[in-house]
Legacy VTK file of the C-alpha trace (Angstrom):
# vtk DataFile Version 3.0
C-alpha trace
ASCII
DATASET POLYDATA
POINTS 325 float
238.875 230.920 129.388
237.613 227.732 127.681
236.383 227.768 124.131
232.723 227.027 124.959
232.702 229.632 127.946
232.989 232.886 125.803
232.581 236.596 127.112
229.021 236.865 126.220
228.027 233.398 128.085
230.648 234.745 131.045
228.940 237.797 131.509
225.411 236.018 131.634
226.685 233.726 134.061
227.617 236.742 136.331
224.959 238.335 136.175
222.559 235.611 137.344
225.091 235.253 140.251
224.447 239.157 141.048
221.022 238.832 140.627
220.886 235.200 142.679
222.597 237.144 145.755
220.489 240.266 145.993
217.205 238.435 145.895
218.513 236.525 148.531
219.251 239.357 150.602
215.683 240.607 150.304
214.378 237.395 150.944
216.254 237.483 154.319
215.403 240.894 154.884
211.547 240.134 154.297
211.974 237.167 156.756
213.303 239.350 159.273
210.394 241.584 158.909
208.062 238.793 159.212
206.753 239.143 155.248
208.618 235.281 154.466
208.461 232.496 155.978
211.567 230.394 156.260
214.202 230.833 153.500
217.731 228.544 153.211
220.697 230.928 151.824
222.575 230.243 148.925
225.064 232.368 149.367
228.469 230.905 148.603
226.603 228.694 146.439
226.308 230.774 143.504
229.412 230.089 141.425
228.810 226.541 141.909
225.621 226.356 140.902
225.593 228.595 137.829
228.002 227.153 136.234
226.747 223.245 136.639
223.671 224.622 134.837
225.557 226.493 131.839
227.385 222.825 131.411
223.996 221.486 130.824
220.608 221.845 128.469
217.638 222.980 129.858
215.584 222.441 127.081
216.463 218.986 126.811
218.223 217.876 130.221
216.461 216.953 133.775
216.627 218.965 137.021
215.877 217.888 140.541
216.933 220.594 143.263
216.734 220.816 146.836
215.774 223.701 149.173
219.662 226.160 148.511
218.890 226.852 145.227
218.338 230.442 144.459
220.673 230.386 141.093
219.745 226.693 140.064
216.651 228.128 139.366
217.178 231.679 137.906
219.567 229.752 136.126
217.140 227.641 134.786
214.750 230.517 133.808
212.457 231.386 136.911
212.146 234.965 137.219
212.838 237.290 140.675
209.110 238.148 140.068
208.086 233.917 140.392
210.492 233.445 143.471
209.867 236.329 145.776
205.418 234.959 145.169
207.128 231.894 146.166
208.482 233.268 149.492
205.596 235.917 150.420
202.939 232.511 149.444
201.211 235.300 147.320
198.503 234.791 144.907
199.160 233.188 141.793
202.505 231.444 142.944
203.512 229.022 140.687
205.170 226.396 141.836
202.595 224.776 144.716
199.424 227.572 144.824
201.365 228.616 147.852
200.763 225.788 149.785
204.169 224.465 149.905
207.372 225.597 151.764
209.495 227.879 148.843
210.532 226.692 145.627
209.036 223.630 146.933
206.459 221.849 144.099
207.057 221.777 140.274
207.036 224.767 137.648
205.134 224.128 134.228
207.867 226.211 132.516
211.075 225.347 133.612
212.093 221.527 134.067
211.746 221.343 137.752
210.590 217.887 139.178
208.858 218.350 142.357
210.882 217.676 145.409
210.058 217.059 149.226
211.785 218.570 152.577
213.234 215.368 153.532
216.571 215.102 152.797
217.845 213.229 149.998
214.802 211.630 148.457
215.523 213.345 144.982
218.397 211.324 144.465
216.263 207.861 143.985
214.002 209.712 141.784
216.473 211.327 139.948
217.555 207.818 138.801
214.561 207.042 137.927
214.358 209.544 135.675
217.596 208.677 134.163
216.009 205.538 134.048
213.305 206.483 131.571
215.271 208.578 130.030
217.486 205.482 129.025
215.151 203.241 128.255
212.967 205.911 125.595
216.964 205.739 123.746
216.437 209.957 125.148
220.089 211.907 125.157
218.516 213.425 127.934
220.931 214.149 131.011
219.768 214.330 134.732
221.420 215.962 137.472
220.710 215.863 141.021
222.088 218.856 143.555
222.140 217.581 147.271
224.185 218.617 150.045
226.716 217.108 152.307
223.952 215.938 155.141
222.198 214.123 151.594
225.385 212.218 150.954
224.511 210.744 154.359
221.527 209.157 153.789
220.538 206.238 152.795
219.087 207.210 150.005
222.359 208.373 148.352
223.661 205.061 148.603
221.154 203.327 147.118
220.549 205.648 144.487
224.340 205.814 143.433
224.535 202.101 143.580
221.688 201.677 140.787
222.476 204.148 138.570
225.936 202.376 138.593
224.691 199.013 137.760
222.636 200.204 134.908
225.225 203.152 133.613
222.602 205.621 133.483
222.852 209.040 132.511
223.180 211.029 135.745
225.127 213.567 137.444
225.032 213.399 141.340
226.433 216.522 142.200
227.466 217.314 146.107
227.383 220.660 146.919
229.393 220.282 149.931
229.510 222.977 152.683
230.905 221.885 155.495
228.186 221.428 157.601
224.228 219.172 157.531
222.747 221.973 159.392
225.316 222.061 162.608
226.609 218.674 162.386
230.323 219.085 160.245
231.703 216.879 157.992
233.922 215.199 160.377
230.918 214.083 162.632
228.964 212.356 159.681
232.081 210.238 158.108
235.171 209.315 158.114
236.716 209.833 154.462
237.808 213.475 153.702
236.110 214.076 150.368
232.846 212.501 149.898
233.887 212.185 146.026
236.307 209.172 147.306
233.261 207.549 147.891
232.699 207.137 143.928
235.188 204.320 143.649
233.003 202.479 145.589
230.314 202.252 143.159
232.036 202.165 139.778
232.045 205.565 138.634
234.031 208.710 138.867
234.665 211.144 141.224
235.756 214.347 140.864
236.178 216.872 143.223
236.182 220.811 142.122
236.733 223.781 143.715
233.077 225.526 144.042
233.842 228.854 143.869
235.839 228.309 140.235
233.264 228.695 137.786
235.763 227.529 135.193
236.550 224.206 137.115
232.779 223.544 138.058
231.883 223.761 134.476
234.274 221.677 133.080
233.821 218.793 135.115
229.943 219.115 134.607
230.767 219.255 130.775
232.952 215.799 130.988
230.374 214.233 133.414
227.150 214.840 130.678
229.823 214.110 128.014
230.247 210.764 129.989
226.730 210.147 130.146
225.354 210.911 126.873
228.124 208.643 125.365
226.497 205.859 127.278
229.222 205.580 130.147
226.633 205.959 133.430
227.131 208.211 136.236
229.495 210.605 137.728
229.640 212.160 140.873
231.006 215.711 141.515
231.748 217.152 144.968
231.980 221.004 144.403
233.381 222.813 147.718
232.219 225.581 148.388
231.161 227.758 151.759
228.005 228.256 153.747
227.791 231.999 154.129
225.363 232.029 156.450
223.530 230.031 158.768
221.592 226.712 157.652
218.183 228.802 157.537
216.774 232.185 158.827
215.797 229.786 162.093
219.301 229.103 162.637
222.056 230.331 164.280
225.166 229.088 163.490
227.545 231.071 166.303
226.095 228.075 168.404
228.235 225.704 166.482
231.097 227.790 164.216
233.211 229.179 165.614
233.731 233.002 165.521
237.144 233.121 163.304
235.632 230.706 161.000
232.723 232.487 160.960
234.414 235.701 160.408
236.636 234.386 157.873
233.946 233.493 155.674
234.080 236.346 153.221
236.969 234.759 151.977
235.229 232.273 150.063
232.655 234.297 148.709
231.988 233.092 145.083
230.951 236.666 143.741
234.368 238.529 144.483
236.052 235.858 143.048
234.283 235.493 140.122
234.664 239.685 139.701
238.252 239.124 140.511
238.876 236.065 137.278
236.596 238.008 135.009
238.131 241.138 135.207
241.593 239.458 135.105
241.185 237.943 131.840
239.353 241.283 130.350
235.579 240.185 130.315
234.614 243.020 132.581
235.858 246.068 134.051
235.198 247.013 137.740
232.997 249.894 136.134
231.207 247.209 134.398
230.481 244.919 137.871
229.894 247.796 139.357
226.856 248.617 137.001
225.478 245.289 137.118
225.235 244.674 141.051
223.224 248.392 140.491
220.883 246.260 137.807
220.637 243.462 139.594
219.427 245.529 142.819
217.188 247.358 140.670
215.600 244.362 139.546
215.212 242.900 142.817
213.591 246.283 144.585
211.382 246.316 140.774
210.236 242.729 142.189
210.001 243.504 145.852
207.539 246.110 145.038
205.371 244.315 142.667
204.894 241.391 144.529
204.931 242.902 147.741
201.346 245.024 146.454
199.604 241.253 145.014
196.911 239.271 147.160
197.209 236.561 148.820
194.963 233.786 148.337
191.415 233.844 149.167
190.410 231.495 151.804
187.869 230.535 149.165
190.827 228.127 147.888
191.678 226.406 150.684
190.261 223.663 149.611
191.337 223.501 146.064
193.428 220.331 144.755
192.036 218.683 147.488
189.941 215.665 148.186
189.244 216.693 151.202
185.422 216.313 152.246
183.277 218.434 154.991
LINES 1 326
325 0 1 2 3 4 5 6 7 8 9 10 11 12 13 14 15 16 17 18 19 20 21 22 23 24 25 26 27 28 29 30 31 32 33 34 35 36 37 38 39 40 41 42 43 44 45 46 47 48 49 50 51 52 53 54 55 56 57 58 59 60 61 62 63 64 65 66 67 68 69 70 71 72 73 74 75 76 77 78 79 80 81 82 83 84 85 86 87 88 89 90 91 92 93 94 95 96 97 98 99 100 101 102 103 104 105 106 107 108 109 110 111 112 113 114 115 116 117 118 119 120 121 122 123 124 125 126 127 128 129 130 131 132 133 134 135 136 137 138 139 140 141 142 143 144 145 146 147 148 149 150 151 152 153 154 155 156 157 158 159 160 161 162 163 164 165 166 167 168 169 170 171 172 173 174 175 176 177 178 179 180 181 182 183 184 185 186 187 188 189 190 191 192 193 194 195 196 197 198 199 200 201 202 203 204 205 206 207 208 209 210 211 212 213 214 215 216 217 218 219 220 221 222 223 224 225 226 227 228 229 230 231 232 233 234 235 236 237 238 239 240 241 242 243 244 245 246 247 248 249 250 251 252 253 254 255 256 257 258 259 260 261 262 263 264 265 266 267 268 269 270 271 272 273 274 275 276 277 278 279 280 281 282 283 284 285 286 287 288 289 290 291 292 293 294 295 296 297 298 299 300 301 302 303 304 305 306 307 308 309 310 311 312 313 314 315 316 317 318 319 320 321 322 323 324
């Protein structure tokens, strides 16, 4: 256990991991009984992604997410209540008036920049907000989460390559899985860890295992160490597993093959975390136990509330628009 990761912060962590996964489940659930839309998993994700956050300041630091990111944004202080409105485009949702795939749009809360469906564009803007941030003399961190299909584009490139030049404060951090949708690593380049690529623009790369919340968090830590001292970007390739299928429109049996497929478990972030945490005398399996009953509770407590709200009245179709008939 590292100094700054205590039990109390440990157990936090956890839990938003417990609560990440079964409001993902539901989500997928309410998918397949044609209540939500479209929904992308984040499950293997979790560890990865909670512990990048707890590195981090959300009260002073800069987020920009992509569409996996279920525990960026509990993380970051949306509530179970604000995502599943998000997913059922109920009344009230916060993020885009429902009008907007999920968790796409900003929240007026919680330091979310708005983000768009095609890949990779947050990375650019990310540095631009770096950027700003550098020029106000802010202490201000960004981070930007993008998958292995993002490190592809050519936005990545160009985005890495300025933030470089001008050592600004920003964390590009890969969240790789394997796969852009069906296409595997293999097929979209030819280096083996997409963190070798850092060399190439000045900075560091560091490559962690995604499913260690220990690891994850201290290279996060050293990276917005790094940049608050002044000494640019970093960029942080965090492995980690796909558990399921790109979206609930996919089917990845067409392209994984059954024993990897069927394998997958292995790499599940939330047994492993249970495993380190109880090893080290944070938790007891009575303890885990009791929270993955809490976290269901609050996800079935959400379910039901949202499930009963409106939808919005055609009478705002129309709003935030300039539309003219």
């Amino acid at each position: 256990m590292t100094n700054e990761l205590n039990k109390s912060r440990l157990k936090k962590m956890f839990r938003t991991m417990l609560i990440s996964r079964a409001l993902d489940e539901r989500v997928w659930i309410l998918n397949r009984q044609g209540k939500a839309a479209i929904a992308a998993s984040a499950q293997g994700h979790e560890a990865s992604q909670v512990a990048c956050i707890e590195a981090l300041d959300p009260s002073l630091d800069h987020f920009l997410i992509y569409y996996r990111q279920f525990t960026v944004t509990l993380a970051l202080g949306t509530t179970p209540e604000e995502q599943l409105r998000t997913f059922l485009a109920k009344d009230g949702e916060i993020m885009s008036g429902a009008r907007q795939f999920p968790l796409h749009g900003s929240h007026p809360r919680v330091d979310l920049f708005s983000f768009s469906n095609v890949v990779g564009t947050q990375l650019p803007q990310a540095v631009g907000v770096a950027l700003a941030d550098k020029m106000r003399d802010s202490n201000a961190v960004t981070v930007v989460f993008f998958g292995d299909g993002a490190a592809s584009q050519g936005d990545c490139h160009e985005a890495m390559n300025f933030a470089s030049i001008h050592s600004l404060p920003v964390i590009f951090f890969c969240e790789n899985n394997g796969y852009a949708i069906s296409v595997p690593l293999s097929k979209q380049m030819a280096v083996e860890n997409i963190s070798s690529r850092a060399a190439g623009y000045g900075m560091p790369g560091v490559l962690v295992d995604g499913t260690d919340i220990f690891d994850v968090f201290e290279a996060t830590s050293e990276a917005a160490n790094r940049a608050r001292r002044g000494e640019g970007p970093t960029l942080i390739e965090s492995t980690v597993e796909r558990l399921l299928p790109h979206t609930t429109d996919d089917d990845h049996s067409k392209y994984r093959r059954k024993d990897d497929i069927e394998g997958l478990s292995r790499m599940d972030p939330l047994p492993i975390t249970a495993e380190k945490l109880v090893s080290i005398n944070v938790l007891s399996k009575s303890d885990i136990q009791m929270m993955e009953k809490e976290a269901k509770l609050i996800v079935d407590d959400a379910t039901e509330k949202i499930g009963n709200e409106p939808y919005p009245g055609v009478e705002t179709m129309l709003l935030h628009s300039d539309l003219e008939f």
